[in-house]
C-alpha positions as CSV (number, residue, x, y, z in Angstrom):
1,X,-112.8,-138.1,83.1
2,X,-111.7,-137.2,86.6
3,X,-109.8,-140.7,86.5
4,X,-107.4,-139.3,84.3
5,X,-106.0,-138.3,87.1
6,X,-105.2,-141.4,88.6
7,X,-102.3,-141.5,86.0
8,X,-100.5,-139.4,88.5
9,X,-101.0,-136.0,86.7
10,X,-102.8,-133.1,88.7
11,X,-104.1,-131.0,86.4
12,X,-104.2,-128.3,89.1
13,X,-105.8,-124.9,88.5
14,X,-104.3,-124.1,85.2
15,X,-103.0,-126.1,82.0
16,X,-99.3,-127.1,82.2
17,X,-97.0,-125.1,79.5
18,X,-95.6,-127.3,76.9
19,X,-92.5,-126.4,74.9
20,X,-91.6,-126.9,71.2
21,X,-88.8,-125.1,69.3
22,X,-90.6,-122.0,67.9
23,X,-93.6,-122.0,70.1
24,X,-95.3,-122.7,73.3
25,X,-98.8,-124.3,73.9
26,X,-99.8,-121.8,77.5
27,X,-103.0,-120.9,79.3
28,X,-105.0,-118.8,77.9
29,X,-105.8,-115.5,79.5
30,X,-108.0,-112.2,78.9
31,X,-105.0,-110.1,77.6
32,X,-105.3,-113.1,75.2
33,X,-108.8,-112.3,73.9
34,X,-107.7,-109.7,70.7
35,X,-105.6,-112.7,69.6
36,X,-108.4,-115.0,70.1
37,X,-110.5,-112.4,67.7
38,X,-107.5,-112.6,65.1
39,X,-107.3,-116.0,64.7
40,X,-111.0,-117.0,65.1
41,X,-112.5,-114.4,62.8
42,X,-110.4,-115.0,59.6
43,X,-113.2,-116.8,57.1
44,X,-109.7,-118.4,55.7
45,X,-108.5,-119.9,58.8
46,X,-112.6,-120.9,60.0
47,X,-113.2,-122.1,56.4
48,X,-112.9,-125.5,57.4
49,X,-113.8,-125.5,61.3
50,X,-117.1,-126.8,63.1
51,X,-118.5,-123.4,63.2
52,X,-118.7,-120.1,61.4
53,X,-115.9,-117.1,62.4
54,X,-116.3,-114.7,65.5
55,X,-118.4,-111.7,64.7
56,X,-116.6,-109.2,67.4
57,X,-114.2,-109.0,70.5
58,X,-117.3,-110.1,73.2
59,X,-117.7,-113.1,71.1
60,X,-113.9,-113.8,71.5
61,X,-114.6,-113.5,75.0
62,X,-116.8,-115.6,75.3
63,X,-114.7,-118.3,73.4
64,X,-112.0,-117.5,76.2
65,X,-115.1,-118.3,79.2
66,X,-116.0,-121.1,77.1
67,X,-112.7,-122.2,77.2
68,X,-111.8,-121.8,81.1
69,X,-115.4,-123.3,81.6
70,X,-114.2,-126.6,80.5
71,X,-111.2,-126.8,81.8
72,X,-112.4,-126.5,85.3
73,X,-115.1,-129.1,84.0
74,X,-112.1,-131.6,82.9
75,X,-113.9,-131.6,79.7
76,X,-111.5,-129.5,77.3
77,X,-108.2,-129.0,77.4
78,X,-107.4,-125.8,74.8
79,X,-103.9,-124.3,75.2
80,X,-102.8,-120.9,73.2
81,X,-100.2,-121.3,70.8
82,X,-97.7,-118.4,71.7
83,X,-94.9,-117.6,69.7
84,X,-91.5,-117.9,71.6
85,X,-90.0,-114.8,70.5
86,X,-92.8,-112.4,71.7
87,X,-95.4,-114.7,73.9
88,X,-98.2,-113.5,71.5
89,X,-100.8,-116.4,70.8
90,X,-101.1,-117.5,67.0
91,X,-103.9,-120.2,67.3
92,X,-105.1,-122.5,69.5
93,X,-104.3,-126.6,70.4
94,X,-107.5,-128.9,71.9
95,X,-107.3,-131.6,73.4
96,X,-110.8,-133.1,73.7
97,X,-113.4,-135.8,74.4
98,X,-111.1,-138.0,76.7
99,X,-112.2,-141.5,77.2
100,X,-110.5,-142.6,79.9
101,X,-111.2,-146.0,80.5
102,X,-110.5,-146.7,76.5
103,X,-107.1,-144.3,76.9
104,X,-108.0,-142.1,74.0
105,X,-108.6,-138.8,73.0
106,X,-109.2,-136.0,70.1
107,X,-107.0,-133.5,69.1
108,X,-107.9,-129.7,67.0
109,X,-106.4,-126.9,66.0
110,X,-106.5,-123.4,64.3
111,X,-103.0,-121.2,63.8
112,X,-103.5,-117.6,62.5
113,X,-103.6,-117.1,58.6
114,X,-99.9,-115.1,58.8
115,X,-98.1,-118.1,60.5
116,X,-99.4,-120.9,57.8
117,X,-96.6,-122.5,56.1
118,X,-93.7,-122.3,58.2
119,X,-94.3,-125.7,60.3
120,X,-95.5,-124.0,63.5
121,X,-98.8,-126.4,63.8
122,X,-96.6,-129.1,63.4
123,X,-94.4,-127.9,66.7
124,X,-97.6,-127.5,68.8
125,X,-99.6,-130.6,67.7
126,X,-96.1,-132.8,68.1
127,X,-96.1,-130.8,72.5
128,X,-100.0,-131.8,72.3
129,X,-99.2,-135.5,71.4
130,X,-96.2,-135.8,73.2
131,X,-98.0,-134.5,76.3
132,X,-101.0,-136.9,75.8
133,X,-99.0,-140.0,74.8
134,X,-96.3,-139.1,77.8
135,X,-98.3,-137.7,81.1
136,X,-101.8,-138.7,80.5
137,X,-100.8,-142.3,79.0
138,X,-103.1,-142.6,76.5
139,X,-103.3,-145.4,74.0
140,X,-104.8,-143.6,71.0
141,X,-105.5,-139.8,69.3
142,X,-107.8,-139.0,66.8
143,X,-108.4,-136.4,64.9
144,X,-111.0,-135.1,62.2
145,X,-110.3,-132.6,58.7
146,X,-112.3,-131.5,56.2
147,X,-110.6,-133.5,53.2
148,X,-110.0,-130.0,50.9
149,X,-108.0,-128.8,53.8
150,X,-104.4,-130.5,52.6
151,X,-102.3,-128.1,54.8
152,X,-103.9,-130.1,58.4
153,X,-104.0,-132.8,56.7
154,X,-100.5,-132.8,55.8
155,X,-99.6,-132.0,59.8
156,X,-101.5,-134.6,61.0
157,X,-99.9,-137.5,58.4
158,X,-96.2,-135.7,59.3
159,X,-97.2,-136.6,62.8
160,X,-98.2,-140.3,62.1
161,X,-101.5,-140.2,62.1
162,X,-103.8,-142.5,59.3
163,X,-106.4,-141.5,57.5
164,X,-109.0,-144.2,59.1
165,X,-112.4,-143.2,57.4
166,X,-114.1,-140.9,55.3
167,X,-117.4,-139.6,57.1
168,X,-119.7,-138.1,54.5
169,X,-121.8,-134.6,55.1
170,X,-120.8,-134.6,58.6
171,X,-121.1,-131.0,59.8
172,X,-123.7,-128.1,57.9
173,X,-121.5,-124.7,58.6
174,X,-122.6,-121.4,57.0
175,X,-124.9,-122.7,55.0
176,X,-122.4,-125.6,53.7
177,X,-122.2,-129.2,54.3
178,X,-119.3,-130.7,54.8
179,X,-117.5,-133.7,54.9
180,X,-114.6,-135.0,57.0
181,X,-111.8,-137.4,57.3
182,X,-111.3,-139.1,60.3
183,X,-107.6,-139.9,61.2
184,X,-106.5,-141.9,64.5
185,X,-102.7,-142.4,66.0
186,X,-101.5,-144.7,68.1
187,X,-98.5,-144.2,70.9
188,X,-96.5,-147.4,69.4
189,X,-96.8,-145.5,66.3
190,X,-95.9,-141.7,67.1
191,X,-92.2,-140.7,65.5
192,X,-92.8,-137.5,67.4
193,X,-93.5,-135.3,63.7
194,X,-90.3,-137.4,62.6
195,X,-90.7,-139.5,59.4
196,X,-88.2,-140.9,56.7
């Protein structure tokens, strides 16, 4: 991992801001933390995540630590999505499991049940790709959904990616088991959310 900074980028002490039209992807901070509890506790918005929603404010902070943690560790790169107008965060954009030495990575995100359906993923996963494809050169993203969750799925097509395989009972959340389609995009391929 720490060769990813032989590409010339310094990570430095925080994560750098990246800029779409309607949002920002910024550092997360504690002020940050009832946001955090927003997004991460809606049952709609965890309904198709890894894991099962926040159960109070400490375990929102904890998220935050969690997040912080990794960053220092170069293992997890998870920037707030902040609304432009106000600086409030909305959801979260990961960057995750880098491979270096193959130039790839994986990309996740959650946006806050209010701000579905107005294209604001889209803005902060096309920042997260262009930031991965542009200063950390890598080759390839990838990506995984639950296939019932069209609206990601939908983002992630509109940004290029393909849907590459279909990985059956993959995760057991809440008592459910759950499939997942795996989707990859590569930088010769990236229209940067633009398509005909």
């Amino acid at each position: 991992m720490m060769a990813a900074m032989e590409s010339g980028f310094n990570w430095g002490e925080r994560l750098p801001e990246l800029g779409a039209a309607r949002v920002g992807l910024r550092w997360l901070e504690t002020a940050d933390v009832p946001a955090l509890f927003e997004v991460f506790s809606d049952p709609e918005v965890m309904r198709y995540w890894s894991s099962t929603p926040l159960v109070d404010l400490a375990a929102a902070a904890g998220l935050l630590r969690h997040i912080q943690d990794h960053f220092a560790a170069r293992t997890l790169f998870q920037w707030g999505i902040a609304r432009r107008a106000d600086d409030r965060v909305i959801g979260t954009c990961t960057l995750f499991n880098l491979d270096v030495e193959n130039r790839r990575g994986e990309i996740g995100f959650a946006l806050g049940r209010a701000h579905w359906g107005q294209g604001l993923a889209a803005e902060a996963v096309g920042a997260l790709i262009g930031f991965a494809f542009g200063a950390l050169a890598l080759h390839r993203l990838e990506a995984d959904a639950d296939p019932r969750n069209a609206a990601s799925l939908r983002a992630l097509e509109r940004q290029g990616f393909r849907r590459e395989g279909y990985l059956r009972e993959r995760f057991h959340v809440g008592g459910e088991t759950q499939d997942s389609v795996f989707l990859g995009l590569l930088r010769r391929e990236w229209t940067g959310g633009q398509t005909s």
